[in-house]
C-alpha positions in Angstrom: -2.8 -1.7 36.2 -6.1 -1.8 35.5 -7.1 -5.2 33.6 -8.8 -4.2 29.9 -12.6 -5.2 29.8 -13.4 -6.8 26.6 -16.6 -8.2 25.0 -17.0 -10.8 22.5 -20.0 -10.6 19.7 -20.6 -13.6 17.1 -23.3 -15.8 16.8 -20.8 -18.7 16.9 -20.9 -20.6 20.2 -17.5 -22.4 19.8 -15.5 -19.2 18.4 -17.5 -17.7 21.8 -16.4 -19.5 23.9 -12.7 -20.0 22.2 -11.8 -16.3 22.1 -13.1 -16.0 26.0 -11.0 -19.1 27.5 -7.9 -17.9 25.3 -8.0 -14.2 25.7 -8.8 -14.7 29.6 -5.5 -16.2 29.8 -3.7 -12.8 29.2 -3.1 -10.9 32.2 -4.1 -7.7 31.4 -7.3 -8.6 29.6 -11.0 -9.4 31.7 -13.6 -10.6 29.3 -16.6 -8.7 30.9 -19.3 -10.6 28.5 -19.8 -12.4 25.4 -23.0 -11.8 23.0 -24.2 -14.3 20.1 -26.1 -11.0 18.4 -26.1 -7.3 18.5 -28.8 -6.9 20.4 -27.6 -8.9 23.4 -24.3 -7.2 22.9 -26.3 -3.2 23.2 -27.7 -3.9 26.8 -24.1 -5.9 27.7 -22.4 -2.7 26.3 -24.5 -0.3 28.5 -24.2 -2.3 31.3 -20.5 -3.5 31.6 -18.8 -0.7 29.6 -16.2 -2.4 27.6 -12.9 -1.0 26.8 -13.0 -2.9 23.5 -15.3 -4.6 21.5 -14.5 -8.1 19.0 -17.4 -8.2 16.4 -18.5 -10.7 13.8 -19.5 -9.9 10.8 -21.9 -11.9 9.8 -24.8 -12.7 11.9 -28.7 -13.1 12.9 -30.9 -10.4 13.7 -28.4 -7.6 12.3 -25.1 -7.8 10.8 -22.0 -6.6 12.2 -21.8 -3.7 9.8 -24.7 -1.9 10.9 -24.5 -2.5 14.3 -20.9 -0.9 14.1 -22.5 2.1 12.3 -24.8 2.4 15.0 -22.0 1.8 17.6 -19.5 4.6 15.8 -23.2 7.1 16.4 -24.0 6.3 19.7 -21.1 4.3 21.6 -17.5 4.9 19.9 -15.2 2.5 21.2 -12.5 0.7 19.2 -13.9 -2.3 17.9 -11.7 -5.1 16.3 -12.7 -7.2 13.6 -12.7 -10.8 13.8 -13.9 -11.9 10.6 -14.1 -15.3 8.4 -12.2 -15.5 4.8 -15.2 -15.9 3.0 -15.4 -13.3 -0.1 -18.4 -11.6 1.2 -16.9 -11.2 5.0 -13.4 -9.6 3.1 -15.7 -7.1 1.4 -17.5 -6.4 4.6 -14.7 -6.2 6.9 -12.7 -3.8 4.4 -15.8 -1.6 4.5 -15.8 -1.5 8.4 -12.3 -0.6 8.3 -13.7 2.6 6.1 -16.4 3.0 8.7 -14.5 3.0 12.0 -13.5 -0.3 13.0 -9.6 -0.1 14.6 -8.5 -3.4 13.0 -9.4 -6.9 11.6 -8.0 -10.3 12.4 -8.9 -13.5 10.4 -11.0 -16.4 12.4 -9.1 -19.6 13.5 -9.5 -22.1 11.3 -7.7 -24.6 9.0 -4.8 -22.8 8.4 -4.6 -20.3 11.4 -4.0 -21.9 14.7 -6.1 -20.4 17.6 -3.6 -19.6 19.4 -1.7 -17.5 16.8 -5.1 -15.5 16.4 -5.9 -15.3 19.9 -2.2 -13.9 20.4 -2.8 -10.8 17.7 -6.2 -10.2 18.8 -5.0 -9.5 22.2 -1.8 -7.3 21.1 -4.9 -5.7 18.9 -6.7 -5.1 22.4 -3.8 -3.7 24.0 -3.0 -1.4 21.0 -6.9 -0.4 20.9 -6.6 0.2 24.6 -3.9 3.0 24.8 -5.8 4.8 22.8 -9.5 4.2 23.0 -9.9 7.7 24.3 -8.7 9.7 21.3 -9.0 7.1 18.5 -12.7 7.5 17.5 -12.9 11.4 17.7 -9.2 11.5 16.1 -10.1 9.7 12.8 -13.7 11.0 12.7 -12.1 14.5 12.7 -9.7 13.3 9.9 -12.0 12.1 8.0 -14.3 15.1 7.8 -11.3 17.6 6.9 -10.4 15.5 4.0 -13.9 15.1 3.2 -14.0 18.8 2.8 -11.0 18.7 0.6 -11.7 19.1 -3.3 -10.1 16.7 -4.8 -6.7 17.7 -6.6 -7.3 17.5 -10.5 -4.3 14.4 -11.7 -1.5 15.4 -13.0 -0.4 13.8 -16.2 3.8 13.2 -16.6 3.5 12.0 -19.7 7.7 11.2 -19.4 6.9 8.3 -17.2 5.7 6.3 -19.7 9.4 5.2 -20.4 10.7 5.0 -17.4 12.3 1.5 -16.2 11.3 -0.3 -13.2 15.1 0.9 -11.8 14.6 4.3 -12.4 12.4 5.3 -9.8 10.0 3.8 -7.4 8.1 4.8 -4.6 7.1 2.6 -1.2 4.6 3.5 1.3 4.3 2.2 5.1 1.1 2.2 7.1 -0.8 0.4 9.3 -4.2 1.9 11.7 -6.1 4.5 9.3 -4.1 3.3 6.6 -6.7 2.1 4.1 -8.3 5.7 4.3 -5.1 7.7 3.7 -4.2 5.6 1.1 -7.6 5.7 -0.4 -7.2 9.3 -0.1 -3.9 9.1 -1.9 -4.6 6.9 -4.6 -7.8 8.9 -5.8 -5.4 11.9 -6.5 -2.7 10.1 -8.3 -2.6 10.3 -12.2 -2.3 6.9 -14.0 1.3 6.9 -15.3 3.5 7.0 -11.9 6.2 5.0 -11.2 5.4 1.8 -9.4 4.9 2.2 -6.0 5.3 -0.7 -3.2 2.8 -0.8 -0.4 2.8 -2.8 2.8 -0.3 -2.1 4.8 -0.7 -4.3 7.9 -3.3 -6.8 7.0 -4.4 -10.6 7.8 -4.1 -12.9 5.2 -7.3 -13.3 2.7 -8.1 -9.6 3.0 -5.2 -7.7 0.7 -6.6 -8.6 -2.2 -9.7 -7.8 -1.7 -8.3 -3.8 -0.6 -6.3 -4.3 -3.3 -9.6 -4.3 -5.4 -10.7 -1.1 -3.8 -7.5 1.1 -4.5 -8.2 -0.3 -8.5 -11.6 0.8 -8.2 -10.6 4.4 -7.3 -7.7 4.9 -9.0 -6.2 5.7 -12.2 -3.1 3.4 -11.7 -3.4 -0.3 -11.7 -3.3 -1.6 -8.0 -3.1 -5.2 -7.4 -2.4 -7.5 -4.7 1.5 -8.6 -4.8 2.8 -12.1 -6.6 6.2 -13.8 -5.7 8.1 -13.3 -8.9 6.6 -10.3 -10.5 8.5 -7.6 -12.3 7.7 -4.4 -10.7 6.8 -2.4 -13.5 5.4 1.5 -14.2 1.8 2.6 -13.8 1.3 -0.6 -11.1 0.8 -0.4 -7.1 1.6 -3.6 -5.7 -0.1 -4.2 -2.1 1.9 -6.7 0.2 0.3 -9.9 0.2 -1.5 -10.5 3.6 0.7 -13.5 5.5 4.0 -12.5 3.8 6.8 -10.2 3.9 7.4 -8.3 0.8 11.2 -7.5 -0.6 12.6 -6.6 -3.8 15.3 -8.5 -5.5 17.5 -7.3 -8.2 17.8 -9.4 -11.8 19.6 -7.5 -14.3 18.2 -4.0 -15.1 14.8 -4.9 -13.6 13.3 -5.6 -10.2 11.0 -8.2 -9.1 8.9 -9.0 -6.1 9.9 -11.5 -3.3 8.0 -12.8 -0.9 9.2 -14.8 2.1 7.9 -16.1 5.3 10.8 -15.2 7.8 9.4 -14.5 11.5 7.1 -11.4 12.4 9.0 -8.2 12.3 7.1 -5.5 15.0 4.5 -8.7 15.5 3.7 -8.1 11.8 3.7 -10.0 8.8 4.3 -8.0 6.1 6.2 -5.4 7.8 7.3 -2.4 6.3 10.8 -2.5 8.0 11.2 -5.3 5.3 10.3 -3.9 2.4 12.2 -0.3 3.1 15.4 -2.5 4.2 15.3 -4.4 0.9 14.6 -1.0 -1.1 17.5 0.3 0.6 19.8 -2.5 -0.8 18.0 -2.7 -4.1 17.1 1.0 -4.9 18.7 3.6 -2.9 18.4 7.5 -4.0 16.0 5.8 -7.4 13.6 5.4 -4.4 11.2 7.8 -2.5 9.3 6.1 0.7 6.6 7.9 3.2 5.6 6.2 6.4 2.0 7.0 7.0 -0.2 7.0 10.4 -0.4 3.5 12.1 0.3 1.9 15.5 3.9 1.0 17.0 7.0 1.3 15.4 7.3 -0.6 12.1 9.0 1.3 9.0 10.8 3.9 11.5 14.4 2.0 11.5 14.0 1.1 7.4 12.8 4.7 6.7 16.4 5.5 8.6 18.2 2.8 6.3 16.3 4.4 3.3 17.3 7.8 4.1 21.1 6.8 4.5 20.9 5.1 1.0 20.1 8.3 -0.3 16.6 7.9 -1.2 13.9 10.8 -0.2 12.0 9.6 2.8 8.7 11.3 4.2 6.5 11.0 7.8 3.3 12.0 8.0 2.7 14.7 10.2 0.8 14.1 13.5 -2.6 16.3 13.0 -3.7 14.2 10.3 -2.5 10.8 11.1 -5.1 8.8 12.8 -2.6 7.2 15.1 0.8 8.7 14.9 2.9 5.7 16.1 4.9 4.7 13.3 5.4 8.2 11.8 6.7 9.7 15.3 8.8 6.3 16.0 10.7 7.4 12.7 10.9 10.9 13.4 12.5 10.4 16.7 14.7 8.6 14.6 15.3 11.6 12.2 14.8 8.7 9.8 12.5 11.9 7.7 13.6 13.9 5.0 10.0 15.7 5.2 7.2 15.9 7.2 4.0 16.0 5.1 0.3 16.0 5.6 -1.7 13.8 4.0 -3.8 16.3 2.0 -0.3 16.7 0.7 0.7 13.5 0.5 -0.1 12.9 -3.3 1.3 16.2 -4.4 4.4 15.2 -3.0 4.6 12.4 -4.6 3.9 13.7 -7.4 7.0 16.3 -7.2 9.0 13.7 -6.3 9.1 12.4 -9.5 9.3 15.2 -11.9 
């Protein structure tokens, strides 16, 4: 097998040099070059031909964000994220997530060893890799369609307002393309749903900060999730970056949990947690769709949910960006439905009449 040619861009010497010593150490992985600036990194990229790209975010000359603009124009190739937890590189990286950029992985530092973030940004690479040929065209064709799409007027269920937290609840999976189905989900949903639980693969530091978005361009309240919370109506709760996210039963109500067992699927939150727990906790009072995203995570809980009696849903494959974790649960006939995700918040919306 061929080895998968990588090049390194931040201005940073030492996280240069880092990345290249640790992510040579992988056998399948060749670091063809490493750049301190975009510019360096252009005639590098027309000369070696990466298979994937690592970019900084913030750096001299020109920032990461326009050079990945220019990159998505010119040069598509899957380009992972490797960004510092400063507030101003969250915002950034969440917006080159919107523009094109196939994932984003916090810098070493204090609290993350390198080797823990050398080890996901090479199972990022390898991801990337199998499907750097159809990724790029794939979302920028999704995106377009639902960019065509007029926007579905809300619908008000006026009902809602007294519903308890055990009553209903929904739960959605997702992982690559996520943040723009769900942005495309949460701009069509009215403001009194039931609460809905999200897990969306995402390094600690930066789930708050997407968390922020969805608020922005929703009519429910989305926030990032606390350990303890009651779950209540008209509130999304996004999975904490870092930490699983299950429900736990106390009385008539449910609350959040959050723990900080081992990776499930190399992730942390996975969405095989939450569904499991919602399958213990909720049952048929739960609806749960698995959306587009890489490898298998959410396809065995969606099963679990689906025996409990709940309603389960995979997006279908010609609007998912990366249909990985949708067809791992449909293999599984872990679906009740297969849905598109222009009909995505529709269904929802059914679902709870």
């Amino acid at each position: 097998m061929n080895k998968i040619k990588v090049l390194i861009v931040d201005d940073s010497a030492i996280v240069r040099n880092v990345l290249s010593e640790k992510l040579s150490e992988k056998p399948n992985i060749e670091i063809v070059g490493t750049a301190p600036d975009p510019f360096v990194a252009r005639n590098m990229i027309i000369q070696l031909k990466p298979d994937v790209i690592t970019l900084d975010i913030e750096m001299p000359r020109m920032d990461g964000l326009t050079f990945l603009s220019k990159l998505m124009n010119y040069y598509p190739i899957p380009v992972i994220i490797v960004s510092s937890i400063t507030t101003q590189d969250k915002s950034a990286s969440i917006k080159a997530l919107e523009m094109g950029a196939f994932d984003i992985v916090n810098k070493p530092g204090s609290s993350i060893s390198v080797q823990d973030v050398t080890d996901e940004i090479a199972y990022k690479i390898e991801m990337a890799y199998k499907i750097k040929d159809t990724y790029i065209a794939r979302r920028d064709l999704i995106q377009k369609h639902l960019n065509n799409l007029t926007k579905s007027a809300p619908i008000t269920n006026t009902y809602l307002s007294s519903f308890k937290t055990t009553d209903f609840l929904l739960a959605i999976g997702s992982s690559t393309g996520g943040t723009i189905a769900l942005e495309y989900i949460f701009e069509r949903l009215p403001a009194n749903m039931p609460p809905i639980l999200i897990v969306q693969h995402m390094p600690p530091g930066f789930t708050n900060q997407f968390a922020g978005r969805l608020n922005e361009l929703s009519k429910m309240k989305v926030k990032e999730s606390e350990h303890g919370e009651i779950i209540a109506t008209g509130t999304a709760y996004i999975a904490m970056g870092g930490f699983h996210m299950a429900v736990e039963r106390r009385g008539g109500n449910l609350f959040i949990k959050h723990t900080l067992d081992d990776r499930v699927h190399f992730q942390r939150p996975s969405v095989d947690v939450l569904f499991n727990s919602l399958a213990e906790n909720a049952g048929k009072n739960c609806a749960a769709s698995l959306l587009t995203g890489m490898g298998k995570d959410g396809a065995n809980g969606l099963l679990k949910l689906k025996q409990s009696g709940a309603y389960t849903i995979a997006q279908d494959e010609e609007t998912s960006i990366v249909w990985g974790m949708p067809k791992a649960a449909i293999d599984l006939n872990a679906q009740t439905e297969i849905v598109s995700l222009d009909k995505m918040p529709q269904k929802l919306i059914e679902l709870i009449k």
